[in-house]
N, C-alpha and C positions, 0 to 999 in steps of 0.2 A: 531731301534737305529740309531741315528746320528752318519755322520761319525767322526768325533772329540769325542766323549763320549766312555768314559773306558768300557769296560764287568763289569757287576755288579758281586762282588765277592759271591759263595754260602753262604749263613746263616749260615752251620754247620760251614762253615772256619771263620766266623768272630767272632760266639762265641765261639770258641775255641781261638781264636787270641787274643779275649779281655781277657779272663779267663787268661790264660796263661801268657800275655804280665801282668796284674794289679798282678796277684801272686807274680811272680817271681818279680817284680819289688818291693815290698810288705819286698821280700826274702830276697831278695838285701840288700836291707836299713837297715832292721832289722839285717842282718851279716855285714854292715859294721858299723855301729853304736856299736852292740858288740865286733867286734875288735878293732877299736879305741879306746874304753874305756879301752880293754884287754891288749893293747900295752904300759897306763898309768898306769891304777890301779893293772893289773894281773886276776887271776884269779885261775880256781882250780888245771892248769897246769902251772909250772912254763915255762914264754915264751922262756929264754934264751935257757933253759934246752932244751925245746921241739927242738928249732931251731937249736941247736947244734946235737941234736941225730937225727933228720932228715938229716942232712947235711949228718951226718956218715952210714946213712940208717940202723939205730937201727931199729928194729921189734918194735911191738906194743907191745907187755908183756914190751919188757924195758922202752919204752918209760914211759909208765904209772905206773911200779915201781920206776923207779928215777927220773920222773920231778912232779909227784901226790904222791906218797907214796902209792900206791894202790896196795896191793898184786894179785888181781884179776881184769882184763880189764872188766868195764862196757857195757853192749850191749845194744842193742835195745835204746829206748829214754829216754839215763841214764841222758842226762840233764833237764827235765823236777822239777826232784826234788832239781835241782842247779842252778834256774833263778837268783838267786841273784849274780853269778857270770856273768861277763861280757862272757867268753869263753864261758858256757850256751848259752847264750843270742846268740852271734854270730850263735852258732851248731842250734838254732832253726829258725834263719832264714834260715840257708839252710833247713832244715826241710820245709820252708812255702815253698821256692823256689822250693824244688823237688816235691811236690805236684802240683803244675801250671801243668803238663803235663796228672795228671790222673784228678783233677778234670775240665782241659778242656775239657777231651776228654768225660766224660759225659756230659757235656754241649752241646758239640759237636752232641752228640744221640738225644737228645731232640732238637737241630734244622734239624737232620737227619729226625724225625719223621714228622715236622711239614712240612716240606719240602716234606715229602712222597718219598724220597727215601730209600726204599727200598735194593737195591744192597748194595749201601755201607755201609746201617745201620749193615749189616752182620759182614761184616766188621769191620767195629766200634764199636760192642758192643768186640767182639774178644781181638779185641785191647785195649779198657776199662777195663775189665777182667782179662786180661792178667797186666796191670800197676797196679790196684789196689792191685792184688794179692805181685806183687812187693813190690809194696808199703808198704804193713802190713808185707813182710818178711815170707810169705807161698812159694814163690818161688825163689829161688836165681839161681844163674851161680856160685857161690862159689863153690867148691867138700869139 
């Protein structure tokens, strides 16, 4: 290597990089484009409502009784069947956004492989494992 030429960055770091960086970027767009529409047209949460009982640090039962009319808080990916609301729309691009980290880090293993490391692959399937399970909501840190 020349002395002026950068270290070439590992495979596994760059397709995790790209994965992650094109995701979230992906995420982005698709949550801001749902909020600005959200901030115009509304959505299934009234905004004012939301932004006033945030301020006050309402819980989430209230929030979703008096700004939704929704006796029961929806969980898991209650917006899926509400894309035509703009709020939807936003909530699923964080949804794309927060996947850039597990599906990089598979990406990641498969340049781990090709690369034939070994040590780290240990590693990084651990940590693949571990996000995915996140991910689908098998493992929380909530009590």
């Amino acid at each position: 290597m020349k002395k002026d030429e950068a270290p070439k960055p590992p495979l596994a770091g760059v397709i995790y990089g790209e994965i992650a960086y094109w995701l979230l970027l992906a995420g982005m767009l698709v949550a801001v484009c749902g909020s600005a529409i959200y901030i115009h047209s509304g959505g299934i949460i009234n905004a004012t409502c939301l932004l006033d009982h945030l301020w006050q640090g309402a819980d989430i039962n209230t929030i979703w009784a008096e700004c939704a009319g929704v006796t029961e808080v929806p969980h898991g990916h209650w917006y899926f069947g509400a894309l035509h609301q703009a709020d939807a729309v936003a909530m699923l691009g964080i949804a794309i956004g927060s996947t850039a980290a597990v599906v990089g880090m598979w990406g990641a293993l498969i340049g781990l492989i090709r690369s034939r490391e070994k040590f780290y692959f240990v590693f990084a399937i651990i940590i693949a494992i571990i996000l995915t399970l996140s991910a689908l909501g098998i493992i929380t840190i909530a009590h």
